[in-house]
N, C-alpha and C positions, 0 to 999 in steps of 0.2 A: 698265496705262496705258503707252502708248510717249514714250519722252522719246529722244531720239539727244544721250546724253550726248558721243557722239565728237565731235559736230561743236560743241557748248558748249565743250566744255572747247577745242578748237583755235580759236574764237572767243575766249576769256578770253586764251590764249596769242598768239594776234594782237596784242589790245588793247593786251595790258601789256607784251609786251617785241622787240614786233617793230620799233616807231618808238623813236626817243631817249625818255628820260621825259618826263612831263609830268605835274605833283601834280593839273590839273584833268583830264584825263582820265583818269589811277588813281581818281579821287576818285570819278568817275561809274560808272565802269564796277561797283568795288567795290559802289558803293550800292546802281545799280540792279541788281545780279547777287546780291547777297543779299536785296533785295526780290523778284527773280524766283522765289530758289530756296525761297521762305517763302511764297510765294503757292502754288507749285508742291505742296507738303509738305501745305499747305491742301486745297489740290484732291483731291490723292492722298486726302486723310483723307476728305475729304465723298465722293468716287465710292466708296470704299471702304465706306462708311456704308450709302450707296443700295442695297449688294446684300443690307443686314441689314434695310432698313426699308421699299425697294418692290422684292422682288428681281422681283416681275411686270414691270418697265420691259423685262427682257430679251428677254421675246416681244413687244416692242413690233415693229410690222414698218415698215420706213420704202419706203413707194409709190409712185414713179413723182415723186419727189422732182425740185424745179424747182430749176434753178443759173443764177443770172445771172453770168456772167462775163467779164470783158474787161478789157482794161489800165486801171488809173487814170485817173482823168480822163477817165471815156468816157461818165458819163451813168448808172452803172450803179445811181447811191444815188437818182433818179428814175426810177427802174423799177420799183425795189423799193417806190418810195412808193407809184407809183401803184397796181402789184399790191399791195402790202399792203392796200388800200381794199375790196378782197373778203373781206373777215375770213369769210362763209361758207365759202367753197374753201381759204385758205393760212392759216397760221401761219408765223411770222418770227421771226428772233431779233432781241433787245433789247441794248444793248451792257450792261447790268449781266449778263444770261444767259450772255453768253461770256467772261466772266470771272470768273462762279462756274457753270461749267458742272456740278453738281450737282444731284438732286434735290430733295436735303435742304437747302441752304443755299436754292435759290430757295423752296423753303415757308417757313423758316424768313422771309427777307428778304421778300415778300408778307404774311406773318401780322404783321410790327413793321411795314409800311407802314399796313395796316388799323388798326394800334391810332394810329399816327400820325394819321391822317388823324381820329379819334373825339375829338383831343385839341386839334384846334386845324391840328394839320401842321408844329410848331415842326422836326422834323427834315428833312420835307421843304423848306422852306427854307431851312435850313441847306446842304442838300446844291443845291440851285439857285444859293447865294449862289456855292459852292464853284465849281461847273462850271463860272459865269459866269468867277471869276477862272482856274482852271486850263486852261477848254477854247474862252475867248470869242475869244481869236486866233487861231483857226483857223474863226470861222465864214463866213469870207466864202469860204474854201477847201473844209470839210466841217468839217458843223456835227456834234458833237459831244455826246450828252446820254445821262446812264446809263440813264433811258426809252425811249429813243426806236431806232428800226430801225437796223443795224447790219450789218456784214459779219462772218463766223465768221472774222475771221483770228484773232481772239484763242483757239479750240478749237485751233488751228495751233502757236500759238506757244507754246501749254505743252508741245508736239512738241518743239518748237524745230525747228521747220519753217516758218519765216514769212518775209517778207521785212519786215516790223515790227523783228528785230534788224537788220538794216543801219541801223538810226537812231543805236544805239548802237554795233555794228561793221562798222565802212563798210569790209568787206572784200568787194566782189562775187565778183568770182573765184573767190576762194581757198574761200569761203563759197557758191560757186552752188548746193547744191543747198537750200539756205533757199528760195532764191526759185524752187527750179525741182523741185518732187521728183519728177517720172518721172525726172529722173534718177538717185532711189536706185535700190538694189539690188533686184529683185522680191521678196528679201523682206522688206527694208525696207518696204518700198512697200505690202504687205500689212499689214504690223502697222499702218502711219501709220493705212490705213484702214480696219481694225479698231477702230482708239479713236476715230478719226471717227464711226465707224456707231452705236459705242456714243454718243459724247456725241448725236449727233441722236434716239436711241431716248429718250434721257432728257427730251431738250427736248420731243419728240411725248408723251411719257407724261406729263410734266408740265402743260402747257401747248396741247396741241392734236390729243388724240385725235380722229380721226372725219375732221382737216383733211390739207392737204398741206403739208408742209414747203417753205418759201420760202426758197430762200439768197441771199444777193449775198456773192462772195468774188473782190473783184481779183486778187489775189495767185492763185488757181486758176487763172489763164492758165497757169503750171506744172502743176500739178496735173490737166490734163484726162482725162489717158488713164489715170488712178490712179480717177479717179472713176468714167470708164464702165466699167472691169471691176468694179468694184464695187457700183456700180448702175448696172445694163444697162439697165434701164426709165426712168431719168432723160431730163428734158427738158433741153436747154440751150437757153439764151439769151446771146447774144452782141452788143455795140457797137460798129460800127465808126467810129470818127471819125477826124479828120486826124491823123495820129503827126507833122506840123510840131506838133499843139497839143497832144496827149498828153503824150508824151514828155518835153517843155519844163516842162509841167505836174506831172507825173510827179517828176522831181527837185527842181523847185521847193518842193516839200514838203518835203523831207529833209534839205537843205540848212541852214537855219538850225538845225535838231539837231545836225546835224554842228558847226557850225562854233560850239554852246552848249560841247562838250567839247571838241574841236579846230580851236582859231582858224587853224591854221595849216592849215586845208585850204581851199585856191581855192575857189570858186564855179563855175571854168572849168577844172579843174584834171583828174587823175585817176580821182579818187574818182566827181564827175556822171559821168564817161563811162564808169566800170564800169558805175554804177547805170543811165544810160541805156539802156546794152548788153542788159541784161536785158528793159526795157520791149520793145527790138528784136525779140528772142530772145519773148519772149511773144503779140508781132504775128506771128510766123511760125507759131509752135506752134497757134493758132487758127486761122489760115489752113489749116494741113495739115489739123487736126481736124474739117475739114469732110467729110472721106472715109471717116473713119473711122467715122462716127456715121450712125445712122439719119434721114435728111434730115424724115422727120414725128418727131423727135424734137430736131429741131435750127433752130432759129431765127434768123436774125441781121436787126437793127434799123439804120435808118441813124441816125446820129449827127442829122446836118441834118436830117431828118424827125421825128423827137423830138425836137428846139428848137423847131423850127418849129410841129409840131401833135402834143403829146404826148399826148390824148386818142387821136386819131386810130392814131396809132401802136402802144397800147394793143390799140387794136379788132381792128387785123389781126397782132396775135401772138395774141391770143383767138380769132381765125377758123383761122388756120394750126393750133393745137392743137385746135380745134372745141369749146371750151369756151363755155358759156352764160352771160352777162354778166347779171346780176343788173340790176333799174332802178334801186338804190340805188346802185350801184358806177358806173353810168356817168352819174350825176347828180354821184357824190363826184369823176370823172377831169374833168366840165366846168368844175367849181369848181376843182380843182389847175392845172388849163391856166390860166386866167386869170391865176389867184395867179404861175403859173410864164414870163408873159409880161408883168410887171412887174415879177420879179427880171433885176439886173443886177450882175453878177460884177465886184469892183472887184481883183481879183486880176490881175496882170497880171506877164507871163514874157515869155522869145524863144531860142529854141534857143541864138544866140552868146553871152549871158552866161553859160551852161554848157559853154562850149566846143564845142557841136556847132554842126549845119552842115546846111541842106538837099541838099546835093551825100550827105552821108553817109547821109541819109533815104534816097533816094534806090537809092543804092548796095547798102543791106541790102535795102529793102523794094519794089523797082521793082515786083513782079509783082503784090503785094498792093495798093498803089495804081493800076495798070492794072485789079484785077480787081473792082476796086469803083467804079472809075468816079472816083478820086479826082487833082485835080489837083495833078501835076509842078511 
């Protein structure tokens, strides 16, 4: 299993002694870095398990695998819903799956839901009542539930390769290649995606043989040229929306983390404009990766045309791959449009309380807003 202990451990050394002290930020960092590295030890033991108890998941083959990826905040968690509504064609990961990315522990956790569910479900609401209180402030932003469809950054982040640690160490720079890893080493790069291929073999062997494996991973806006040499047969799917609303968006998340262990970090300050940096740096990386990819293997969505008619939109990414739409699936995308054009997002950002700047949008990303057609 790949773990890039070097960049952990200069992450820890960041935290704890690069700013003056501070007891609440020791406090968190310690916490959550010995709850990481016990979940970590966890996983190790269950993948470990897998190869004594289904060592068949190995010839699992993973085909022509679909990646939804683009910056935050681009629409990428209604795609995945809507594509998940073909449960004939795709299989998806669940956010409990990528945090026990094991064989053994998702049978195990499946076989105690069934006896739950025979008893009443006293655990399952227990763990509802939980989610409510630990994940309910975030649902106006992205909604949150250990059921429910998910992005694989959590397979990433026992890499420790994610941009998931900038919440805890808001070192962009120093830490880039968290958020960006074609920047490793090729042969870094290779091993990352060797225990990627592995955990997705486990999730298909588990949970959706016969199907296609369905990703959504923001944080892959780095990760793109690591995935297609490693599968060359993959589809990508891409978002384009305004980086005025992205980006703003994008930080907006991170921020009150940040500032739960370190009060003493602006909102307008350094730290948003590292983070921002990156969102920059990711809008480009997909811009270039348009050349590099087989254009029938490569799709990109508008942002305004998926708000606007997200059934619609649906249809002609299923036309571009010449995939055949089932009447159940495009009865379930009629019904989600509706639903999805009486939600209204009370979430509300603006590039200058992060210290950024249209003029700076601008600056990094002029070509990429000419070449989409996106207004200056």
């Amino acid at each position: 299993m790949y773990f890039n202990y070097r960049l952990f451990l200069k992450a820890e050394r960041l935290a704890l002694f690069r700013a003056p002290f501070r007891f609440r930020r020791w406090a968190y960092v310690l916490l959550f870095s010995g709850l990481y590295l016990l979940f970590l030890a966890l996983i190790i033991l269950g993948r470990a398990l897998d190869h004594v108890c289904f060592p068949r998941f190995r010839r699992q083959t993973v085909k022509e695998p679909v990646f939804i990826i683009a910056p935050p905040r681009s629409g990428t968690t209604l795609v995945q819903k809507l594509m998940g509504l073909d449960e004939q064609r795709f299989v998806h990961l669940k956010l409990y799956q990528t945090i026990f990315p094991s064989i053994c522990f998702q049978r195990l956790i499946d076989f105690s839901s069934r006896l739950d569910r025979k008893v009443g479900g006293p655990i399952h609401k227990l763990i509802s009542w939980c989610e409510a209180k630990c994940f309910g402030g975030w649902d106006e932003m992205h909604k949150l539930r250990l059921g429910q469809p998910e992005e694989d950054d959590g397979l990433f982040l026992y890499a420790f390769e994610s941009e998931a640690i900038f919440l805890l160490f808001p070192f962009g720079d120093e830490l880039w290649q968290a958020g960006f890893p074609d920047a490793l080493p090729p042969g870094e790069r290779r091993k990352l995606m060797g225990y990627y291929r592995s955990c997705l073999q486990r999730h298909l062997f588990a949970n959706g043989r016969g199907r296609t494996l369905l990703s959504k991973a923001t944080q892959s806006s780095g990760t793109l040229e690591s995935l297609l040499e490693e599968f060359p047969d993959a589809k990508f799917i891409t978002i384009v929306r305004h980086p005025y609303e992205s980006v703003a968006s994008h930080v907006s998340l991170f921020v009150p983390v940040w500032q739960s262990h370190s009060p003493d970090i602006a909102r307008d300050g350094l730290v948003s404009r590292a983070y921002a940096k990156l969102a920059v740096e990711w809008y480009k990386h997909l811009f270039a990766f348009r050349k590099h990819v087989n254009p029938q293997n490569y799709y990109c969505i508008d942002y305004r045309e998926l708000v606007r008619d997200p059934a619609q939109a649906i249809h002609k990414l299923y036309e571009h791959f010449s995939w055949a739409m089932w009447e159940n699936h495009g009865l379930e995308l009629n019904r989600a449009t509706k639903q999805q054009r009486q939600f209204k997002s009370k979430h509300q950002y603006s590039l200058a309380e992060f210290g950024l700047s249209k003029d700076w949008i601008q600056q990094e990303l002029g070509a990429v807003l000419d070449a989409y057609g996106l207004e200056r």
